[in-house]
Every structure is written in C-alpha cells, then in structure tokens.
C-alpha positions as CSV (number, residue, x, y, z in Angstrom):
1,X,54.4,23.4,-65.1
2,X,56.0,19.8,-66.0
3,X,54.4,17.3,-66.9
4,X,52.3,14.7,-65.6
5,X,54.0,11.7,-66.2
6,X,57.5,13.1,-65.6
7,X,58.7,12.7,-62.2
8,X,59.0,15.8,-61.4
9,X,56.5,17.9,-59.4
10,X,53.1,18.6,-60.5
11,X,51.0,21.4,-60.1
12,X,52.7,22.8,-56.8
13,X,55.4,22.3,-54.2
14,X,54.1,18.1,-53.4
15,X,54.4,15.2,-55.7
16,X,50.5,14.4,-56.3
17,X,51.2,11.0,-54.6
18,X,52.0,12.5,-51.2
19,X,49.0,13.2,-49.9
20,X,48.0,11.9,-47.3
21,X,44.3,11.4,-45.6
22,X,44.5,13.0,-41.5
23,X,43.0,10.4,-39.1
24,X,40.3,11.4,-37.0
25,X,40.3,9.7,-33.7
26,X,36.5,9.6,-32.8
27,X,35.8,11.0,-29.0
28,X,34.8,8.1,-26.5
29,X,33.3,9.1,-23.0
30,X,33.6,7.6,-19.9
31,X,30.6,5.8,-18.4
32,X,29.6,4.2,-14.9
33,X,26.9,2.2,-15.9
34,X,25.4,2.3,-12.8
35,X,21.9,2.4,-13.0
36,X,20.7,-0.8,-13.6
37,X,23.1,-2.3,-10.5
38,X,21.8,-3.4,-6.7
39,X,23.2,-1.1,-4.2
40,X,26.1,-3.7,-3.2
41,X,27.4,-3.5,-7.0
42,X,27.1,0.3,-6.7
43,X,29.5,0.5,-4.2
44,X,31.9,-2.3,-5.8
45,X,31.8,-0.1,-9.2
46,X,32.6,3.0,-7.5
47,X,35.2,1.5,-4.8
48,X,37.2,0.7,-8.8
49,X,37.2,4.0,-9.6
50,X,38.3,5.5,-6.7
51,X,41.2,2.5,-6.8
52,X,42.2,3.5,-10.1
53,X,42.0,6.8,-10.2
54,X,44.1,6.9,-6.7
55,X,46.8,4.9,-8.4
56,X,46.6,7.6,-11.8
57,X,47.1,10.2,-9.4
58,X,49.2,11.9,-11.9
59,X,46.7,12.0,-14.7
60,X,43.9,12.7,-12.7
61,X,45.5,15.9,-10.5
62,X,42.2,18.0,-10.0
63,X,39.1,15.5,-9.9
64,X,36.2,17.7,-8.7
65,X,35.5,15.2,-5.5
66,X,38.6,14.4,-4.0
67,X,39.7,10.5,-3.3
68,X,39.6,11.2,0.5
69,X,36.4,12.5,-0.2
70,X,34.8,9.8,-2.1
71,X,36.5,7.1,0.3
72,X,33.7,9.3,2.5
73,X,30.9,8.4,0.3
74,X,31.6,5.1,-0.1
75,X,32.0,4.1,3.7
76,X,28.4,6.1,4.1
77,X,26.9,4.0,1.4
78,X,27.7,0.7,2.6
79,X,27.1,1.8,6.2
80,X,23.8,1.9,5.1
81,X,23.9,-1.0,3.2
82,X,24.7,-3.0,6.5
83,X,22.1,-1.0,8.5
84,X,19.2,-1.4,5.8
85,X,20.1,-5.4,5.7
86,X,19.9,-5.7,9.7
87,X,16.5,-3.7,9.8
88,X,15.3,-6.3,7.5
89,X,16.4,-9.4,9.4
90,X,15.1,-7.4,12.7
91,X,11.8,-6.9,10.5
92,X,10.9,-10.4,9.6
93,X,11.7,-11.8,13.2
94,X,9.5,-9.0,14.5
95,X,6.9,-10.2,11.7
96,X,7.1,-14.0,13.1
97,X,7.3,-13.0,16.7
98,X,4.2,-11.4,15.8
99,X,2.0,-13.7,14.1
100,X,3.0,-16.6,17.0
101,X,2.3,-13.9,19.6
102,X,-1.8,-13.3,17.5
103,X,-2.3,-17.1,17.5
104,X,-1.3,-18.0,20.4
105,X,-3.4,-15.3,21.8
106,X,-6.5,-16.5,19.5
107,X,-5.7,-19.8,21.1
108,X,-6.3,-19.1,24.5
109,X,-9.5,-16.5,23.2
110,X,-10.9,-19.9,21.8
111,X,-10.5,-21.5,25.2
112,X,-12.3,-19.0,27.1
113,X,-14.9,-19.0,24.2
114,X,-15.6,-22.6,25.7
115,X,-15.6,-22.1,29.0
116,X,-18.1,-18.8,28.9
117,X,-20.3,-21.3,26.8
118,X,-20.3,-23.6,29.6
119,X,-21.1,-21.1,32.0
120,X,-23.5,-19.3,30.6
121,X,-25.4,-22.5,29.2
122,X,-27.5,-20.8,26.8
123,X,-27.9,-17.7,28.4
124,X,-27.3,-14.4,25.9
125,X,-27.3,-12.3,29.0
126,X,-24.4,-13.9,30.6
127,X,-22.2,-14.6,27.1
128,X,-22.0,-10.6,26.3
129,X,-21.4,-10.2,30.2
130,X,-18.1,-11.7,28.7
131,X,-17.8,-9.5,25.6
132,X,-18.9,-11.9,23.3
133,X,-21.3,-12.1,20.5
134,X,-24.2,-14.5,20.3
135,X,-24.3,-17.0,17.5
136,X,-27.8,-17.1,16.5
137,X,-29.6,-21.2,16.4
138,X,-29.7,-22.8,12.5
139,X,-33.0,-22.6,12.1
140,X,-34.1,-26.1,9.8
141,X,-35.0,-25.3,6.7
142,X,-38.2,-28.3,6.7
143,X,-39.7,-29.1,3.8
144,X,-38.0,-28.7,0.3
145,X,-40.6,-26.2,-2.0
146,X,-41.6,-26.5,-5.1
147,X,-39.0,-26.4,-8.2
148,X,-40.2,-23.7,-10.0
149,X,-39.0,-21.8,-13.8
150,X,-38.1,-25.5,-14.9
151,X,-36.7,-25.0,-18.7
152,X,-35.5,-27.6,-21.2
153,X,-33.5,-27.0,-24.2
154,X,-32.3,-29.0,-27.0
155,X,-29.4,-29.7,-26.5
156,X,-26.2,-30.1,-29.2
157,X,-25.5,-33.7,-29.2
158,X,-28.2,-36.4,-30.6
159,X,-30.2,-37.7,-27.3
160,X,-29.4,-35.1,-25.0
161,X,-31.5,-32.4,-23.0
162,X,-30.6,-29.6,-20.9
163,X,-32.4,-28.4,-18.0
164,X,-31.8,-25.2,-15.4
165,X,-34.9,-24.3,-13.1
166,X,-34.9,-21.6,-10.4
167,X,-32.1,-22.5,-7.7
168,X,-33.8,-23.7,-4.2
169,X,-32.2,-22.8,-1.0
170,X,-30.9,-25.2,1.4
171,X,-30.8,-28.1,-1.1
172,X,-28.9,-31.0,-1.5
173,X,-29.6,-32.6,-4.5
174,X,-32.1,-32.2,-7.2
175,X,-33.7,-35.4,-8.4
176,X,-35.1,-35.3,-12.1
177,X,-37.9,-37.6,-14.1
178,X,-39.0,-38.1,-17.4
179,X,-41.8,-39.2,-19.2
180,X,-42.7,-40.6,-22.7
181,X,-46.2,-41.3,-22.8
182,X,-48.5,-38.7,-20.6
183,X,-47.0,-36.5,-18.1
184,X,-50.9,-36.8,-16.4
185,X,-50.2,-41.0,-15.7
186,X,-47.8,-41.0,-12.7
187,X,-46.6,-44.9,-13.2
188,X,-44.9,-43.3,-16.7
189,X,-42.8,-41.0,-14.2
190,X,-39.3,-42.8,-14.6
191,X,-35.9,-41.6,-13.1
192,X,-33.5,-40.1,-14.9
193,X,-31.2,-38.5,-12.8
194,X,-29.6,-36.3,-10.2
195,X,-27.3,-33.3,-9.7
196,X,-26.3,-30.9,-6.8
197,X,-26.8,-28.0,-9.7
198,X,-30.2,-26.4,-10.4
199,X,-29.0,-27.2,-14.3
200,X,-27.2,-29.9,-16.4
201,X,-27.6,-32.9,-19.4
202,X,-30.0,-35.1,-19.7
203,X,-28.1,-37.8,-21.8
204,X,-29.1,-41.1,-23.9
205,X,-32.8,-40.2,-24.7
206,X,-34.3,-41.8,-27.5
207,X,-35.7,-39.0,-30.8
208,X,-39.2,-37.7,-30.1
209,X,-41.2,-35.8,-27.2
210,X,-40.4,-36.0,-23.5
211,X,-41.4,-34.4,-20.3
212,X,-39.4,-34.1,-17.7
213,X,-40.1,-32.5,-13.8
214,X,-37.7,-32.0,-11.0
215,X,-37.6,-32.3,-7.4
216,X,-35.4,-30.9,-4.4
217,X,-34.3,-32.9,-1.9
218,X,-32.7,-31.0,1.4
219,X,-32.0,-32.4,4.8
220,X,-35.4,-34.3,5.0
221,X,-36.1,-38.1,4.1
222,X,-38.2,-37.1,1.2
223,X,-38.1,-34.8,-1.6
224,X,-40.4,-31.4,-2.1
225,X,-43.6,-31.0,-4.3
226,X,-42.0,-31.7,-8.2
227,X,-42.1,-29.1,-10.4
228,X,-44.5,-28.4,-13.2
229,X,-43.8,-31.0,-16.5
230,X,-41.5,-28.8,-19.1
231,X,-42.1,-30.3,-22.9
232,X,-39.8,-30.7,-25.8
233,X,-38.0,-32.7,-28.4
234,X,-35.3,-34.6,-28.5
235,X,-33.7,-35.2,-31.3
C-alpha cells in the first residue's frame, strides 16, 4: 500500500478523491386537482389533458382510456352541463310563472270574498253555501279589570322604582300613581306615569317610602278599578 500523501493510489484501484455521491432524483406524480373545481372547470382541466396527451402521442402510446374515448366523455359532460343550466333557467321561469299565476288567483278569490259578503249580508248559511268560512264578530272587551300581583322593587339607580303586575288583556295602556303621605287619602294620589308594558321604571323619586297603584286603560273612556297600593323604599 503507498502512502497517503503520495499521489499514488490509496487503498484500492480509485484515488480517495474520486468518489463521487449518486443523485437521487425524487419520484413526482401526476395530479388533476380536480376536486375542489365547478363542473365547467372540470371539463376545461380535462379537455388539457386530453390536448396534450394527443399532441405526446408518442410518449403516451397505450393510455388505458383512449383519446377518442375521452373526447367521448368530455362531449357527455358538458352536454349535461348545457342541459342542467337550461332546466334551471326553465325552473325559475316556471317558479315566477307560478307565484303570478297564485296571486293573481288570490286576487280574484278576494273579489268574490266581497261580493259573497254582499250577498249573503250577514247570513252564515249563505257564506259556506260559497265555501267560505265565517269570521266570528270582535266581541268588546268593556270594562278594563282590576290590576292585580302589582310588585315594586328597588331599583339600581338612586330614585328609581320598578314595577311589573299581572299583564291585562285587551289593554292599551297602563296608567300608574304614587303616593307619599297615605295611600288611604285619595287627593295624595298623584300621576306618575304610563306604559303600554305591564312593567317598567319609575324614575326621579325623592329617598323614603312610597306607594304606588296602577290602572288599565283599554278601548273605553276611563280606566279599570286601580290595583291594590304596593309599598317600598326608595332610596
């Protein structure tokens, strides 16, 4: 064996600078991609590969689905393309067409809903003679009642007071009163307020003990009977 730093060969046939590292070309694999892509961009993806394969004939000799073939599939895809995008447009006329052709036939069901009301003036017998129902009279409600369950609570804020009571049917607003003196004298009855809610704020009360009743008011002139007093503080 020579030596190491002769030039000469060491340790076999190759100088031990001539050896070389073999590439390895990593494997890549073809992809479409198509998943993610509307129908339309389906067919433009595969219309390239069929393109370019066709023109690579010579590389590509024996492809498992023959050009002529695929040219098949593609015309059948976008043949149904086209026939899927006419159905639509077909589908939303047919949808307008339809909803004119329901109102317009409500329409004229609303004019003979008139003219059976005329006819029959009143008479139940002679409106289901028509196939009609019969709208039963509002009946007035009269009188408001009494507001009853009328609760106070103090409220976060300095000076306020909420209220709820019982909700009363048919009214239209609710009318509130306080006291400071004696909920028994009726001249100390002052107003406070009103709301269309069976609850809410009373707001700018001075610190101490109030009472405070409610009323409802409906469709009549004058309120119902008010509601027992409810006590508490304000602070």
């Amino acid at each position: 064996m020579s030596r190491y730093d002769q030039n000469e060969i060491y340790d076999g046939s190759a100088r031990y600078d001539d050896f070389s590292v073999p590439l390895t070309r990593k494997k890549m694999k073809a992809k479409l991609g198509l998943d993610r892509l509307s129908p339309e961009q389906k067919v433009t993806a595969v219309k390239t590969v069929r393109t370019k394969m066709t023109e690579n004939a010579a590389i590509f000799t024996n492809p498992p689905v023959t050009m002529a073939a695929l040219g098949a599939l593609i015309t059948t895809a976008e043949d149904g393309i086209t026939a899927y995008e006419a159905s639509a447009a077909t589908t939303k006329l047919l949808l307008t067409q339809r909803d004119a052709g329901v109102a317009a036939m409500c329409a004229g069901a609303m004019q003979e809903l008139s003219y059976v009301d005329g006819k029959a003036a009143g008479n139940p017998v002679i409106i289901e003679q028509a196939g009609m129902g019969v709208r039963a009279e509002s009946a007035p409600i009269g009188p408001m009642p009494k507001v009853q369950d009328l609760k106070l609570t103090i409220s976060d804020h300095t000076g306020e007071m909420d209220w709820m009571c019982k909700p009363v049917k048919g009214v239209s607003v609710y009318i509130l009163q306080v006291n400071r003196v004696n909920p028994d004298t009726e001249s100390e009855w002052k107003y406070a307020d009103s709301s269309t809610k069976s609850s809410g704020t009373l707001k700018g009360n001075a610190p101490g003990k109030i009472w405070v009743r409610v009323a409802a008011k409906g469709a009549d002139d004058q309120p119902g009977a008010w509601s027992d007093p409810a006590e508490d503080l304000v602070r």
